[in-house]
N, C-alpha and C positions, 0 to 999 in steps of 0.2 A: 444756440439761441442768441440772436441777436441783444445789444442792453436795450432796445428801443421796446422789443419785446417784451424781454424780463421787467419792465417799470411797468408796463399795462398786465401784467399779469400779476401783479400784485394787487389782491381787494382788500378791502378797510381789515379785516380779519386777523391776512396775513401782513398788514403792515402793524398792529397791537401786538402779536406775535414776538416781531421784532422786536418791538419796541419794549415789550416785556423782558424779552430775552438777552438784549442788552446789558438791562439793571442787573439782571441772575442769570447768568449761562445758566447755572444749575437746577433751576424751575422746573420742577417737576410738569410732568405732563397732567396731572391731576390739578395742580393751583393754575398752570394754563387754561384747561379747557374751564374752570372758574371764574377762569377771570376774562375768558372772551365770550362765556355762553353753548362752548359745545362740549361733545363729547369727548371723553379723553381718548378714546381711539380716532378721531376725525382730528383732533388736535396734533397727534402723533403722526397719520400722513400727512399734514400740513407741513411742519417741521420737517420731517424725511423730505418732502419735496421742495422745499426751503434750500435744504443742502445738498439735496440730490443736484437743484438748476442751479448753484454757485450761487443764490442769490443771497447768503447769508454764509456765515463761518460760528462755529463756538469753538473756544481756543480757551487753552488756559494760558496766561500772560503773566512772567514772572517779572518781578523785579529784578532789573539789571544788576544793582547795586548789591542783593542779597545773595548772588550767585557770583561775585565774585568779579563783576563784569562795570569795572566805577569808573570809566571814562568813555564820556559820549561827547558824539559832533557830529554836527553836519556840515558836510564839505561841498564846496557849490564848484563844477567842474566846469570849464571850457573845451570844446572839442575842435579840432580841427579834421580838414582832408578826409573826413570818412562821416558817414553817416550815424545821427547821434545815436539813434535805436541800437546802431553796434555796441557802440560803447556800456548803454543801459542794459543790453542784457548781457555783456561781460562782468560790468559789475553785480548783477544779480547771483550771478555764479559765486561769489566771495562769502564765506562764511560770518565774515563780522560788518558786512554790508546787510543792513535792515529796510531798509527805503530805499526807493529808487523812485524820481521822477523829473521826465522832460519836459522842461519848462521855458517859457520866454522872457525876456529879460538878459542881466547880466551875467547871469552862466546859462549854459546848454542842460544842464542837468545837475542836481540834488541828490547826494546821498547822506544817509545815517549811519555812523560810525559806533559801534559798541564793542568799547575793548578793554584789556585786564588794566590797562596803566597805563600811561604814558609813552612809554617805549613801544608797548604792543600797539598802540595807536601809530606811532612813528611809522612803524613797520608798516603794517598795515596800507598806509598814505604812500612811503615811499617804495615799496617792492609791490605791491599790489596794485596799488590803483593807478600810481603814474607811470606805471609801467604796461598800462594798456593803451593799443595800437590808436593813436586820434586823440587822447588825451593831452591836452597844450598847454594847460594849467590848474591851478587848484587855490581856494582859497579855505582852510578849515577855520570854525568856528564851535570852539571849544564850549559843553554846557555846562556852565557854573554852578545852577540850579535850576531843576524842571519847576516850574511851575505850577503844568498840567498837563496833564496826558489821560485822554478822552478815548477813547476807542468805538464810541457812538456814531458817529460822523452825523451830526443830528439826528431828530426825531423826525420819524415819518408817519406820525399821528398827532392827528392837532391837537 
């Protein structure tokens, strides 16, 4: 299903839904169908069809930091001689690659860097990513402190 699709197929119902679902992955399917007016079975294929068409994720998301994992960056790549989409889905293959996105401007592409230390980060930068075919340069940008980190990507109810 095309995205042009999947955005018209979303009705005010299933966009509450979301928007519910965001606040509480864990929301029961009974305080759901409470809180949009239907049934908790019509609720629950909603959902199922939510995740069935990709058009939603529930994830549990951990803190990096908590698990051992206290050095983050984003590294802004330049590509040469090959096409970028090569490179973005190379790096997609990398374990401590998080984000991946092609973009315009002053690099080709944007990745997220989550790793034990310093060194694992090194590693990472130089045996990993500069070492892929069309990669030309790199510039990492070490996070001092998150600020914020939203997982909503807005609200899609007014």
């Amino acid at each position: 299903m095309g995205d042009e699709t999947r955005a018209r197929a979303l009705d005010n119902t299933d966009r509450s839904l979301i928007d519910l679902l965001q606040k509480d992955g864990r929301a029961s399917f009974t305080a759901l169908a409470k809180a949009v007016g239907l049934s908790e079975g019509a609720v629950r294929q909603r959902v199922q069809r939510l995740l069935r068409d990709d058009l939603m994720q529930i994830v549990a998301v951990t803190d990096p930091a908590n698990v051992d994992l206290t050095r983050q960056a984003m590294v802004g790549i330049t590509v040469d001689g090959v096409d970028p989409r090569e490179v973005a889905d190379k790096l997609s293959e990398l374990t401590n690659v998080h984000y991946v996105v092609l973009c315009a401007g002053r690099y080709d592409l944007l990745a997220e860097l989550v790793c034990r230390d310093d060194d694992h980060m090194l590693d990472v930068l130089g045996e990993e990513i500069r070492k892929i075919p069309g990669v030309s340069g790199t510039e990492l940008f070490v996070y001092l402190k998150l600020a914020k980190q939203n997982y909503s990507w807005g609200r899609l109810t007014a």
